[in-house]
N, C-alpha and C positions, 0 to 999 in steps of 0.2 A: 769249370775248368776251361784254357783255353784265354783265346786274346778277348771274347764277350766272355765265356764261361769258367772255366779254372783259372786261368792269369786275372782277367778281371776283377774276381774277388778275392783272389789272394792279396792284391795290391790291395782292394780296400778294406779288407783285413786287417791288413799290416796299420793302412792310415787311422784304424780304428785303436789302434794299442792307447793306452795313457799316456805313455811316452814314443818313443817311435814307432848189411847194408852187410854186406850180406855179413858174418862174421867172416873169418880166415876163411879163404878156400880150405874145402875137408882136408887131411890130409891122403898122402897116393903114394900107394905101396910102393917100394922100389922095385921090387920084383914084375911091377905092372907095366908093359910096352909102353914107350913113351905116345907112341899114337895114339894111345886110348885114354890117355891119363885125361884129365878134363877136371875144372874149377867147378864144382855144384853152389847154388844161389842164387837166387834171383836176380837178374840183369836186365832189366825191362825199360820200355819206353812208353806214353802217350800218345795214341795217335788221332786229336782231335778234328773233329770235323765239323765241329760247330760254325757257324760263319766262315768256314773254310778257314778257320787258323794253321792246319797244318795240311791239309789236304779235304779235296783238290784246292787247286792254287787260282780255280775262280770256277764261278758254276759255271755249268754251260758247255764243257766242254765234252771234244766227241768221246764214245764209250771207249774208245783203242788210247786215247791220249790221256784220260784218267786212268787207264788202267796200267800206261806207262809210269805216271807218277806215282802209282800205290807200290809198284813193285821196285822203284828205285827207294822207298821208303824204308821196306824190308830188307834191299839190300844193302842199303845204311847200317841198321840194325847188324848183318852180319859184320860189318866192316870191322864195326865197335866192340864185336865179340860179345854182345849181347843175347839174350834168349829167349824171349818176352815182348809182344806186342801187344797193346790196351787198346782194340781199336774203338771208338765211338761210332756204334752203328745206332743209337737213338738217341741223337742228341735233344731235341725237343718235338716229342711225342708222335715222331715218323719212325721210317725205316730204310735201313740203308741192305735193305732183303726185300722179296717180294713179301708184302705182310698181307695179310685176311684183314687184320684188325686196324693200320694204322697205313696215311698214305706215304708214297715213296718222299723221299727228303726233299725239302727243295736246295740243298745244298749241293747237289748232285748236277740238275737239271736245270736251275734257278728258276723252277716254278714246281711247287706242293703237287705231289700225287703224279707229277708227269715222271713215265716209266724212261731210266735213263739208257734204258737197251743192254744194260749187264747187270750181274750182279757182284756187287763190291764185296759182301759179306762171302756168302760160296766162296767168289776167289780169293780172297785173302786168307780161308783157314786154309784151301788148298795148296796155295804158294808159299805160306808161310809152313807150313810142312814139309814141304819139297826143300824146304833152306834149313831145315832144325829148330825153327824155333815155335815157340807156342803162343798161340792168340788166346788173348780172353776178349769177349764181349763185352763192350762197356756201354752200359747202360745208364741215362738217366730217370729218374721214374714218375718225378713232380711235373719236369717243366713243360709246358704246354708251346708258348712262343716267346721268342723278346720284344715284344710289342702288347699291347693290352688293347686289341680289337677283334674280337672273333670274326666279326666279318672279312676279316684279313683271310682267316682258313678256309681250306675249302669248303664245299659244301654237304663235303660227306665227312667230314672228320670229326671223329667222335663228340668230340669237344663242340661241335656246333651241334650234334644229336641230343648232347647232351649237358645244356647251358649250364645246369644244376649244380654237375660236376664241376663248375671253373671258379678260382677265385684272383679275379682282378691285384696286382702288388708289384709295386714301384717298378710300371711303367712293362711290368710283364704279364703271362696268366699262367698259372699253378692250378694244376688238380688239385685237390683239395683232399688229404690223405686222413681225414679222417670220416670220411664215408667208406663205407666196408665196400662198398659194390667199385669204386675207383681201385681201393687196395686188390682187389681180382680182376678186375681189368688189365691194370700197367701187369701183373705179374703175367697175365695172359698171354698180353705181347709179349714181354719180352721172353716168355717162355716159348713160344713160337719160333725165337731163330733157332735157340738150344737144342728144339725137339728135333730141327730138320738140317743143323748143322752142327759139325764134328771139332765145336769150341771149348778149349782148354780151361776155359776159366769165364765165370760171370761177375760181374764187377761193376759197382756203383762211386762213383767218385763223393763227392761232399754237400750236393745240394740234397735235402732232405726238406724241411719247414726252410723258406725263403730266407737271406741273410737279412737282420733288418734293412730296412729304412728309414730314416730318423724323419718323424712327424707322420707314419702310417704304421695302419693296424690291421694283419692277418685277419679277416673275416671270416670267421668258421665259428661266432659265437651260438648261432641256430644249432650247428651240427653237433656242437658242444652239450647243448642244451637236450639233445635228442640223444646222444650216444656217451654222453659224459656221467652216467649218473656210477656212485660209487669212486669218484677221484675225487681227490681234493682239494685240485685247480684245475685250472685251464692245462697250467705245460705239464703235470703228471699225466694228464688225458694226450694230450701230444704225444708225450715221450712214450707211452704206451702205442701209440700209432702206429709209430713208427719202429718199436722193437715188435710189434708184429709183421708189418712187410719182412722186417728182415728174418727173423724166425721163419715165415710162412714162403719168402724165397729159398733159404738154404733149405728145406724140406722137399720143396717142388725140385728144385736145381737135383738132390742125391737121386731124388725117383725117377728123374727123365733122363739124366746125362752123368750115372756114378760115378764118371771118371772127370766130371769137369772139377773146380773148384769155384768156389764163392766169397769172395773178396771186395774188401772197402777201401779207399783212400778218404779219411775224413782232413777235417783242416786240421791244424797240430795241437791246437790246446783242447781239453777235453774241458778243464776247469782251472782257475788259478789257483795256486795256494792260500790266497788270503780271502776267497770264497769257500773251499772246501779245503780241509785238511789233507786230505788224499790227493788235491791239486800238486801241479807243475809249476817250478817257481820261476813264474812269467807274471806280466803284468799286459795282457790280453783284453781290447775291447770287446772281441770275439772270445765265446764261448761255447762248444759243439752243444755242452747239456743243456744251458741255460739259452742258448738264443738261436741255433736249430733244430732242438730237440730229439737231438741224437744222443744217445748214451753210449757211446764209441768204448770207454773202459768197461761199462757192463757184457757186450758183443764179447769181446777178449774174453776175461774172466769167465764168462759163463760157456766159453766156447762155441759161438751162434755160429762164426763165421772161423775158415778155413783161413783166410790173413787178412791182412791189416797193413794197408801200407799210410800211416801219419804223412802228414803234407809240413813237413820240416823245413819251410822255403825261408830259412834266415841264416845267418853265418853266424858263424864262430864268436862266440863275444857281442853281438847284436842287443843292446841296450833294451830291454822289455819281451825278449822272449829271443834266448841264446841258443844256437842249436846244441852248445855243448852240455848243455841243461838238460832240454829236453829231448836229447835220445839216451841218456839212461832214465829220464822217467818212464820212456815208453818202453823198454829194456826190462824195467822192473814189471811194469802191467803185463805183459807177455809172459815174464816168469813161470815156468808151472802149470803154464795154457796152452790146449791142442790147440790155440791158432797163432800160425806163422807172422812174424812183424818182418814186414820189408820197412824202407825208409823213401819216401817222395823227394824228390832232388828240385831244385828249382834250378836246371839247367842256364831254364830262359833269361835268367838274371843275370849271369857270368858274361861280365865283360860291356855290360850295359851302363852306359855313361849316367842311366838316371837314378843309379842303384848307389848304396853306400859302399866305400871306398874298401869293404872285405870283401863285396865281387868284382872289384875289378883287378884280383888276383887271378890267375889262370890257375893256380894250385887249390885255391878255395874250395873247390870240391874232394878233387883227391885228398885233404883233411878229413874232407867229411868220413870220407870212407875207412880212411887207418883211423878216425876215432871211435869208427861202429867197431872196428875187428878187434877192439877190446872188447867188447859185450859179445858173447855167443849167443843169444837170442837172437841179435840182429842177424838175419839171414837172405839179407838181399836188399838192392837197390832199384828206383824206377825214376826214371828221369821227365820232367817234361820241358821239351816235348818234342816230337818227331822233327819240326821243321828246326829246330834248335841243336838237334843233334847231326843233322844234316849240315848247318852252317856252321856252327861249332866255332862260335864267338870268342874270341881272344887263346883258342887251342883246349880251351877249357877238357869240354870231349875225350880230346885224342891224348890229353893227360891223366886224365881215367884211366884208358886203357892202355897207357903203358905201365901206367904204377901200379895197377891193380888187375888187367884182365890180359896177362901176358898166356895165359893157361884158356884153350878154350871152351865156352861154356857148355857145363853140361842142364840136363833138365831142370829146375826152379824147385826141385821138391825136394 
């Protein structure tokens, strides 16, 4: 997620095709003081930090003047009558907290492990409470770095402790999620901020097994060979991988933090229709089950995870994969399931000249929204991304929230 991380492969997602929320607010008694009245659903935003996409606005800088830009972030967020902040405190296999396990970001400091003299995570749950709204921790749990040289890390980072653990892939390094001893590590860390701060929500965005790269090959045929016995392939052993972390997160998340919640933003297609009958009828080079080996409908259905926000970053009518399509398929997947479906927004597109001509509507989203408030399943919106909703490119933003969040927000649940 992100200008390297979520935006990055969204766009090459998209180049990958063959071809190219919340429902209604509840209703409010009349009888209810108009003060208190409030719109329930999810209204949330991305706050990445990966390469400093949306914050801070460049490493380095001093602890009082990041700490200026995080809270103008949040106070964005209120502006928009939003409720919800996603922030990325591990973006690749640091910590944006003081961690035991992993060293401080160099996104912060622009050097790995150097202590930036505050702490971003602390204050962010704490400010972001002081304003009404709720943080969840966004975690990613594969990525190591964007670059494929360990010597780049420090010299105590795990990853260099532990060679074993890494596997080399297009041009990055990736833990390697099918060693068990990596899968109790990442949950380690990131159960570490949870245990010792008071976050609303834990949250993994979309990179699970690496997006391909055409002409490389995921190297885990050893670990395959060692812990693969009883699958049938290769990606049944994957996809079992990785519906373990995520079973074995939301288990860990209820016992240390009952009151947080555990949430996914995968990419939007799960499968197409003319690979799986139960498929989306899109025509997707990308496939969540087939090519990161995430089983994002089984999560749902089986109720693993508490929500589900789909990364629906296409317009209305968009030739190979139509948003108007696919949010009532994921409308129907959520049916009848304890977990809640919000809808991922591609903000960042609206109004961007290198986008097709349905976002350079400033309405295009607010569509989005009165087309979710048909479906009652859909129960909330999350936009990316912080810096996006901050500039609020062509009004896009601030036509949200007058079409839609005139009412303001109450808690996401």
């Amino acid at each position: 997620m992100g200008g390297v991380s979520r935006r990055a492969f969204a766009v090459a997602a998209l180049s990958a095709f063959t071809l190219a929320p919340a429902a209604s607010a509840a209703p409010v008694s009349a009888s209810e003081p108009p003060a208190r009245r409030a719109a329930a659903g999810m209204r949330g935003m991305w706050l990445a930090t990966v390469a400093g996409r949306d914050w801070p606005s460049r490493a380095g800088l001093r602890a009082p003047e990041q700490r200026a830009e995080l809270l103008e972030h949040l106070d964005n967020a209120v502006r928009h009558r939003l409720n919800t902040v996603f922030l990325q405190v591990r973006p690749t296999a640091d910590a944006l907290w003081p961690s035991p396990h992993e060293p401080w970001s160099e996104y912060l400091s622009g050097s790995q492990g150097r202590d930036p003299g505050w702490n971003p995570l602390g204050t962010a749950v704490e400010e972001a409470h002081a304003r009404g709204l709720e943080l969840h921790a966004w975690f990613n749990p594969y990525r190591v770095a964007l670059h494929d040289d360990p010597g780049h890390l420090i010299p105590a980072h795990p990853a260099r402790r532990h060679p074993e653990w890494v596997v080399p892939y297009g041009g990055k390094l990736y833990y390697n999620p099918g060693l068990p001893e990596v899968r109790a590590f990442v949950q380690d860390a990131m159960l570490d901020a949870v245990e010792k701060y008071a976050v609303d929500g834990v949250h993994f965005d979309d990179y699970f097994y690496p997006y391909p790269v055409a002409g490389e090959s995921f190297d885990d045929g050893r670990t395959y060979s060692t812990f693969g016995a009883g699958f049938g392939s290769l990606a049944d052993w994957r996809r079992d991988n990785i519906d373990r972390l995520v079973r074995e997160t939301a288990r860990r998340v209820r016992e240390v933090r009952p009151a947080a919640r555990f949430g996914i933003s995968p990419f939007g297609v799960w499968r197409n229709a003319a690979t799986d009958g139960r498929g989306s009828d899109t025509r997707a080079g990308v496939q969540t089950y087939d090519d990161l080996y995430a089983d994002t409908r089984k999560w749902v259905r089986e109720g693993w995870i508490d929500y589900i926000v789909p990364q629906l970053y296409w317009s209305i009518g968009q030739n190979g994969a139509d948003y108007a399509k696919l949010l009532p398929w994921w409308a129907e997947v959520a049916e009848g399931s304890r977990t809640q479906l919000y809808i991922g927004e591609a903000l960042y597109k609206a109004g961007d000249a290198a986008q097709s001509a349905g976002w350079q509507d400033p309405a295009e989203i607010s569509r989005h929204l009165a087309l979710a408030a048909r479906h009652p399943q859909v129960r909330g919106h999350v936009y990316f991304s912080a810096k996006d909703v901050a500039e609020d490119r062509g009004g896009a933003m601030a036509r949200v929230t007058a079409d839609h969040y005139a009412l303001p927000a109450a808690a996401p649940r």
